[in-house]
C-alpha positions as CSV (number, residue, x, y, z in Angstrom):
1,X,-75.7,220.8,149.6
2,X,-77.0,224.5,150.3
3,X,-79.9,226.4,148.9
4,X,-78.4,228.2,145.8
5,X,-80.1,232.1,146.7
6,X,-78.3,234.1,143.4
7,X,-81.0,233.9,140.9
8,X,-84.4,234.4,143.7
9,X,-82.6,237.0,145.7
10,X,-81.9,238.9,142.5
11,X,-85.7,238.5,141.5
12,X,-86.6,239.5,145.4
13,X,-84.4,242.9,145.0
14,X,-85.6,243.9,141.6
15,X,-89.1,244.0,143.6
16,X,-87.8,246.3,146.0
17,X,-85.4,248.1,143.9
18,X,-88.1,248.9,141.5
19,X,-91.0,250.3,144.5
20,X,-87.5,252.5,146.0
21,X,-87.2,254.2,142.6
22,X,-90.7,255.5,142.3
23,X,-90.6,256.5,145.7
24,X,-87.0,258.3,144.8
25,X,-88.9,260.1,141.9
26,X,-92.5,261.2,143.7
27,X,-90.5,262.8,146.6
28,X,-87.5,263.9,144.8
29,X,-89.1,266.4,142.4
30,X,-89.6,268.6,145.4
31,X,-90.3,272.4,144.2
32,X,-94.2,272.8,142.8
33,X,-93.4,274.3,139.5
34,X,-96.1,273.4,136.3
35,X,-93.5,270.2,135.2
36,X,-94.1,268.6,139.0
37,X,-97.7,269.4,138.5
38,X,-98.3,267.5,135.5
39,X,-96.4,265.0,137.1
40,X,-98.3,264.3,139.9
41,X,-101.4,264.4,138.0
42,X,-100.1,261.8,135.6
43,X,-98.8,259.7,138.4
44,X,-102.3,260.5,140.5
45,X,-103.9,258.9,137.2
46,X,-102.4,256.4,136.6
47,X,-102.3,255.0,140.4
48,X,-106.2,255.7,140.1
49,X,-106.6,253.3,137.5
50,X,-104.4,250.2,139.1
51,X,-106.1,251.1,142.0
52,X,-109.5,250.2,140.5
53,X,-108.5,247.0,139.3
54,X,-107.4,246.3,142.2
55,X,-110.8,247.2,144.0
56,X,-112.4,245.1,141.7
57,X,-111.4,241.9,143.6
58,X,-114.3,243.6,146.2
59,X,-117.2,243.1,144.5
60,X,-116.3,239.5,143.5
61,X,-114.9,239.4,140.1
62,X,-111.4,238.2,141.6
63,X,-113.0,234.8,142.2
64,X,-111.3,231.2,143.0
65,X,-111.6,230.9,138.9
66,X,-108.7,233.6,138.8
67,X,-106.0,231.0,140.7
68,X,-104.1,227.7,140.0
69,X,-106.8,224.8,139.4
70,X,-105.5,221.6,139.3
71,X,-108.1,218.7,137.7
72,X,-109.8,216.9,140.3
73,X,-109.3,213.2,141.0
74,X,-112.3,211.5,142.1
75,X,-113.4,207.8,143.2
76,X,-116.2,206.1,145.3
77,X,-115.8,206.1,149.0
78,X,-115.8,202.7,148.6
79,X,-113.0,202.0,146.8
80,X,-110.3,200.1,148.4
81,X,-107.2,201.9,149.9
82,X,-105.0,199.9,147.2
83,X,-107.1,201.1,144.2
84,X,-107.0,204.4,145.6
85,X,-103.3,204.7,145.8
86,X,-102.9,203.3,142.3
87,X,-104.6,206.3,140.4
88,X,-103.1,208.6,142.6
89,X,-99.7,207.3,141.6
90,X,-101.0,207.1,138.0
91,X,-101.8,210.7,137.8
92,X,-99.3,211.5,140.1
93,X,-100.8,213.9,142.6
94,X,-100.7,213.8,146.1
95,X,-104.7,214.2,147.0
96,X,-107.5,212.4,146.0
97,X,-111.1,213.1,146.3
98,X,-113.9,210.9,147.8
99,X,-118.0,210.9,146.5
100,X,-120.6,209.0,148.6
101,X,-123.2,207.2,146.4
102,X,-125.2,210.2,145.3
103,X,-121.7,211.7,143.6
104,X,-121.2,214.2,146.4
105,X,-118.3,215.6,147.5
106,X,-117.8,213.6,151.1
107,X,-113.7,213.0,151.8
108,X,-110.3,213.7,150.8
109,X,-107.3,211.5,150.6
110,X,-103.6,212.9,150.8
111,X,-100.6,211.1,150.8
112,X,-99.9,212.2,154.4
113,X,-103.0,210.0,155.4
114,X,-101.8,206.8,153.9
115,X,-98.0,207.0,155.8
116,X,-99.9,207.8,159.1
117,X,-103.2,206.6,158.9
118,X,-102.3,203.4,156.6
119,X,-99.2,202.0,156.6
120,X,-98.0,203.5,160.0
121,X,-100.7,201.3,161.5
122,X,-99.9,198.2,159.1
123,X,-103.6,198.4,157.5
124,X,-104.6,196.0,154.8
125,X,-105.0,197.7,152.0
126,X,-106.7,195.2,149.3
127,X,-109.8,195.0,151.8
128,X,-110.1,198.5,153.5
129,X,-112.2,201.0,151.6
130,X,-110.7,204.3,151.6
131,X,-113.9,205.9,153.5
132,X,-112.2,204.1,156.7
133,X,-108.9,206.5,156.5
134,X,-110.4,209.8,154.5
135,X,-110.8,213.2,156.2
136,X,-114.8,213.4,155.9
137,X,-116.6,215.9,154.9
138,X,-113.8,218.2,154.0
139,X,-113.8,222.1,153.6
140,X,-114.7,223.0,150.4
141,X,-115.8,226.6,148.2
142,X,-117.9,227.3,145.3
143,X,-116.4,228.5,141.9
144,X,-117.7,231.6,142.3
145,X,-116.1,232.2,146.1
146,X,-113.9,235.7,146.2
147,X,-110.6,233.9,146.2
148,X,-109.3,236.0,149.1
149,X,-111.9,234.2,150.9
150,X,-110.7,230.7,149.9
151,X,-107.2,231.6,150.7
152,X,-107.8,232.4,154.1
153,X,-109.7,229.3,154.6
154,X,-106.8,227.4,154.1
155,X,-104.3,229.7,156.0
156,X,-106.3,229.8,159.0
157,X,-107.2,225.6,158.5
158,X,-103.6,225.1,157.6
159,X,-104.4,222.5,154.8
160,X,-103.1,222.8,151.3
161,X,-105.8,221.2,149.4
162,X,-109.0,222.9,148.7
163,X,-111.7,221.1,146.7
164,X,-113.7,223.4,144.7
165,X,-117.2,222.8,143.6
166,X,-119.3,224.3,140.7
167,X,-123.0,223.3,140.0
168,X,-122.7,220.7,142.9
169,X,-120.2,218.9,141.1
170,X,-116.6,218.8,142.6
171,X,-114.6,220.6,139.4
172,X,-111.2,221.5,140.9
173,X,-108.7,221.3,143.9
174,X,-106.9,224.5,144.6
175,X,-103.0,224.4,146.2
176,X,-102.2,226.8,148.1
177,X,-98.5,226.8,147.8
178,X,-99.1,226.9,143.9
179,X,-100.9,230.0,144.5
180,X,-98.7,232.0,146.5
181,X,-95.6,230.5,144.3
182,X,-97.5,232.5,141.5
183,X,-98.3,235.3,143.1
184,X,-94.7,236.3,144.3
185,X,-93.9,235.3,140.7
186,X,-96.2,237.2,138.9
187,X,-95.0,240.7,141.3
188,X,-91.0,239.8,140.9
189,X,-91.7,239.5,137.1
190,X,-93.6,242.8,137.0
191,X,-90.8,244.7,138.8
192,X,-88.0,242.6,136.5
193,X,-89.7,243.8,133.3
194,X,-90.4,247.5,134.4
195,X,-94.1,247.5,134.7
196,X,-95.8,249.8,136.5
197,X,-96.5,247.7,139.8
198,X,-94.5,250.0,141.7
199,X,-96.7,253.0,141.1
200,X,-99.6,251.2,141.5
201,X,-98.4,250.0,144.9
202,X,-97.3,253.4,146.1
203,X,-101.1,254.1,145.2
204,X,-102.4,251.4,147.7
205,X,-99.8,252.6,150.4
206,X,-101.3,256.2,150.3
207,X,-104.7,254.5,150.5
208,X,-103.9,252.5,153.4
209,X,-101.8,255.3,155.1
210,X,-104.3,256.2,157.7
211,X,-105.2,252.1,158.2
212,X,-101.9,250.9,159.6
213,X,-100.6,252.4,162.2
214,X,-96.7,253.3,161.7
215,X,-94.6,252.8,158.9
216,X,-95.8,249.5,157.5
217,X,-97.8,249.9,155.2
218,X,-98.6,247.6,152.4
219,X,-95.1,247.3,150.5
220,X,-93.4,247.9,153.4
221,X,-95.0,244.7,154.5
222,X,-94.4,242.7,151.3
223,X,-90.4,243.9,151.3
224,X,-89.9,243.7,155.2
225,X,-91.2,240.7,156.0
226,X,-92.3,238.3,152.9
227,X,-89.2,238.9,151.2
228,X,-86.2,239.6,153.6
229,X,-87.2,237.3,156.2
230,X,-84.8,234.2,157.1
231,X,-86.1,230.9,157.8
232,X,-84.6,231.4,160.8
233,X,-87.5,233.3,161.9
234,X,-90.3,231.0,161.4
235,X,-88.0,227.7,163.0
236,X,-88.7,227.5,166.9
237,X,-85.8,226.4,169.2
238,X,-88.2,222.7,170.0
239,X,-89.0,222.3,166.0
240,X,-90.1,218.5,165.8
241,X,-88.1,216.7,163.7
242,X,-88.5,213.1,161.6
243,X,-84.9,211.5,161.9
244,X,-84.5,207.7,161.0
245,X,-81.3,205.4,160.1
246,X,-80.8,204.2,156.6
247,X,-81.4,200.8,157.8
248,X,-84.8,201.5,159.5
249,X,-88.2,200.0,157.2
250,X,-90.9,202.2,155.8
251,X,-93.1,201.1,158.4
252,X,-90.7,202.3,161.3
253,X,-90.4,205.5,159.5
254,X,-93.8,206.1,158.9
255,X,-94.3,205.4,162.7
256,X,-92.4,207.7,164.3
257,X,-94.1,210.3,161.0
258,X,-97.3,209.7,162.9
259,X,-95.8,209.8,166.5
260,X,-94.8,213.6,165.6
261,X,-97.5,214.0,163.1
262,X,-95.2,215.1,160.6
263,X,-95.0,213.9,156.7
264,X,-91.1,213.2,156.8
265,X,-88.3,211.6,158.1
266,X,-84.9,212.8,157.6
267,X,-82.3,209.9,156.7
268,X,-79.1,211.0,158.6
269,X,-76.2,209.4,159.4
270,X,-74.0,211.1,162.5
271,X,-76.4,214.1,162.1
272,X,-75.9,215.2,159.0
273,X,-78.8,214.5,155.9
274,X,-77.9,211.2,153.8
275,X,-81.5,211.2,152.4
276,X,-85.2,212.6,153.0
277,X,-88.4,210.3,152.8
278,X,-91.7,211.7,152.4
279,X,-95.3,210.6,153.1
280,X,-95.1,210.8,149.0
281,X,-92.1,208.6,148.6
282,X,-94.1,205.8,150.4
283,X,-97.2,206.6,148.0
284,X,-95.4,206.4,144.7
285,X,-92.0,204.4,145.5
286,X,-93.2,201.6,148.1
287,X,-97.1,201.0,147.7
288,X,-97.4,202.1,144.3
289,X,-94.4,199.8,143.0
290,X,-96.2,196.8,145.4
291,X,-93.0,196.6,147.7
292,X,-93.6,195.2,151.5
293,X,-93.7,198.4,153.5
294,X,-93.0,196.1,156.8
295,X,-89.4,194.7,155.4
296,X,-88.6,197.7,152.8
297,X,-85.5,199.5,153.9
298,X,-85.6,203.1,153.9
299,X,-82.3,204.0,151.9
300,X,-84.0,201.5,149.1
301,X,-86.9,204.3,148.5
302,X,-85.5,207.6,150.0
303,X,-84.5,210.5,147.8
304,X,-80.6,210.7,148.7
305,X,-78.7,213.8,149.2
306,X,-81.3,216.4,149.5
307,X,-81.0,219.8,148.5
308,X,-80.7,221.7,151.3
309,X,-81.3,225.6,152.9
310,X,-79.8,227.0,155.8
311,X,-81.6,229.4,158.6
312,X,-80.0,232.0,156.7
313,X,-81.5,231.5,153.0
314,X,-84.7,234.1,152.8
315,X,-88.2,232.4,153.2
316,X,-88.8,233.3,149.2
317,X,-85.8,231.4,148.2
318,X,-87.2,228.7,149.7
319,X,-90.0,228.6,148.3
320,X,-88.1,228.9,145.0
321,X,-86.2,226.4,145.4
322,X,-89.0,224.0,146.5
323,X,-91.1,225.0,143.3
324,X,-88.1,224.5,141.2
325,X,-87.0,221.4,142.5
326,X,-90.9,220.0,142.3
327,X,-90.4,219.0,146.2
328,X,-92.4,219.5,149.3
329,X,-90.1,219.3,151.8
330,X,-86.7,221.1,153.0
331,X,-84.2,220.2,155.3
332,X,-82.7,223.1,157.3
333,X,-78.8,222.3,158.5
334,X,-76.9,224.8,160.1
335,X,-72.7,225.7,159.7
336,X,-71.5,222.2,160.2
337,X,-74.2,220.3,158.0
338,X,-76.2,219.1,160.7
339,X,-79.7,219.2,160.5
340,X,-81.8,221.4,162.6
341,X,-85.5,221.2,161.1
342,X,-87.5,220.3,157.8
343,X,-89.6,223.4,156.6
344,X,-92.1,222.0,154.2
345,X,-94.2,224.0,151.5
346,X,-97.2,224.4,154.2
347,X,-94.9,225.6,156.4
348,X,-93.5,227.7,154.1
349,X,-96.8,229.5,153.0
350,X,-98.4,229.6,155.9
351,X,-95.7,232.1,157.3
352,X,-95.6,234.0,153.9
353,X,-98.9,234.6,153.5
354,X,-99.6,235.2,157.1
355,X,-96.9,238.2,156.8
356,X,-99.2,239.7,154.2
357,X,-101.7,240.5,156.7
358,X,-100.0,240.7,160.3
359,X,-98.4,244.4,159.8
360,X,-98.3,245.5,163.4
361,X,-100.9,247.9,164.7
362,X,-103.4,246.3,162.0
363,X,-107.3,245.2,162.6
364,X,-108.9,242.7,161.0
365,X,-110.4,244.4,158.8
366,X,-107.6,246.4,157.1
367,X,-105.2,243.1,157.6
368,X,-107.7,241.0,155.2
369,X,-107.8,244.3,153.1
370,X,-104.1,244.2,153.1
371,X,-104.1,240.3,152.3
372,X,-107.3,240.7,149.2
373,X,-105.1,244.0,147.6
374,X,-102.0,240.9,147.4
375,X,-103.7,238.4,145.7
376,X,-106.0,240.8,143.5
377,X,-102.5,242.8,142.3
378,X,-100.9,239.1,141.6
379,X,-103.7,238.1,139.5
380,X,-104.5,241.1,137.8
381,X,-100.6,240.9,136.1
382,X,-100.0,238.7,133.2
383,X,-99.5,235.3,133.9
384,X,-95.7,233.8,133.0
385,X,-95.0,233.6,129.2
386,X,-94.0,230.3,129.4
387,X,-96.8,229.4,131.4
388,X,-100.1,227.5,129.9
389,X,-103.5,228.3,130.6
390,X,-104.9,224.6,130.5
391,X,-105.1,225.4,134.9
392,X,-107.8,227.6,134.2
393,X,-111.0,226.8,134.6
């Protein structure tokens, strides 16, 4: 099966469709008579005032408060892996948070860690306490941390989880790929319901006109290369790829995972996908459910027939499609079905976000300009209507 593109590409276009018109109408006016006057000065205004909201996000009130929070999970470092993967199945998330004995933030669990750290090295997990297989002493921000700053802390770590701390207390995990999935969200909804993004956007182009050198400036960077791209672009010709047989156990699987340090293993047969299993399909399907990683057969616990993309299907698609289908990971097949690489939801964001700031000709300092005016015009729009604000913290 194929990634299905009709409904995102549509909500991709309207973004770019909606920034074309306003550019058709500020430059098609062309004489100077009193009617283009008061134009202009009504467009000037009203690009002024997006503009300062935007700038806002610069003196700190665009803070890590403003994104997706998810509810900590928390446990002693000395609880036993078992325990550990229990509540994390319970609760069903796919990172867990460590305290030392004076209730302080001092390791993170993911799912990844228990397929390679746990049961790709068959460790015992009734007697081993989780501080023997937890990332210590994680990366972590304040509450109050600009949230551009937290965001680039996990592109440039290339970690998804972000624990976020208020009063000393560990209050929060951030997602990255929850984040971006919003803020493209939040700009395709604005340009589907006719808001006044666009204007505001010209706004920040004009601003940033004499910052970038060439023609990319700040919406030509969203449109060119966050939301035309193919995943063909960020797929190298040696991409490392999980494949296993049907017939293989979890604990071969989860081998060859850490061999390649990778959080998946495609199930093919001849080539082609019969399956996908994931670092957390061995946390909730095999540990959680007590089944013997060491004799458990992989097509017992794999998710079979996977949805699929091409390299053709546009990197926002994909992240559609992954946010839609509630899964991590994406198998990438080309003509004939066969699979040529998994993208998964780091993967994924990494390369979007990076495109926000990596317009060509571009120093640091107007790239992570480029990168805070993003996140600051996502979170300054109204979140979905359907969407609850019990994330907010």
């Amino acid at each position: 099966m194929t990634t299905s593109q009709g409904g995102s590409s549509r909500r991709s276009m309207s973004l770019t469709s909606s920034s074309s018109q306003v550019k058709k109408k500020a430059s098609g006016n062309g004489g100077g008579g009193p009617e283009a006057t008061r134009k202009s000065m009504s467009s000037s205004r009203s690009i002024n005032s997006f503009t300062c909201i935007w700038n806002r996000g610069l003196t700190g009130e665009r803070t890590v408060k403003r994104l997706r929070l998810s509810k900590a999970l928390t446990v002693p470092e000395s609880t036993s892996i078992y325990e550990a993967c229990r509540r994390m199945a319970a609760r069903r998330v796919d990172a867990l948070l460590l305290t030392d004995s004076n209730a302080l933030l001092c390791g993170i669990l993911t799912d990844k860690d228990i397929a390679t750290r746990v049961v790709a090295r068959e460790i015992n997990l009734e007697e081993t306490p989780v501080s023997k297989v937890m990332t210590k002493n994680p990366v972590f921000v304040l509450s109050d941390t600009l949230a551009v700053e937290a965001l680039q802390k996990m592109v440039q770590g290339k970690f998804r989880h972000l624990p976020v701390v208020e009063n000393g207390e560990v209050i929060a995990l951030l997602d990255i790929a929850k984040c971006l999935y919003d803020a493209i969200a939040r700009m395709e909804r604005a340009a589907e319901k006719g808001k006044a993004i666009a204007a505001a956007v010209e706004g920040v182009e004009k601003h940033w006109g004499t910052s970038v050198s060439g023609p990319n400036t700040f919406i030509e960077t969203l449109r060119e290369r966050m939301f035309r791209p193919s995943l063909s672009t960020i797929i190298s010709d040696n991409q490392k790829i999980v494949t296993v047989s049907p017939t293989d156990t979890v604990v071969m699987a989860a081998k060859k995972m850490l061999e390649y340090r990778l959080s998946s293993a495609v199930v093919t047969v001849e080539n082609k996908p019969r399956g996908i299993l994931t670092s957390k399909d061995i946390l909730m399907r095999v540990i959680a459910q007590n089944l013997p990683y060491e004799s458990t057969l992989v097509e017992k616990v794999m998710t079979p027939n996977p949805e699929c993309a091409t390299v053709d299907t546009p990197i926002v698609d994909a992240l559609h499609t992954m946010h839609d289908g509630k899964f991590l990971h994406l198998p990438v097949v080309d003509k004939d079905g066969v699979v040529l690489a998994v993208v998964d939801v780091l993967h994924i964001t990494h390369a979007a976000v990076a495109t926000v700031g990596n317009s060509v000709g571009a120093n640091n300092e107007a790239a992570s300009s480029m990168m805070q005016k993003f996140w600051d015009s996502a979170m300054a729009l109204t979140p979905a209507d359907d969407e609850e604000d019990t994330h907010r913290l």
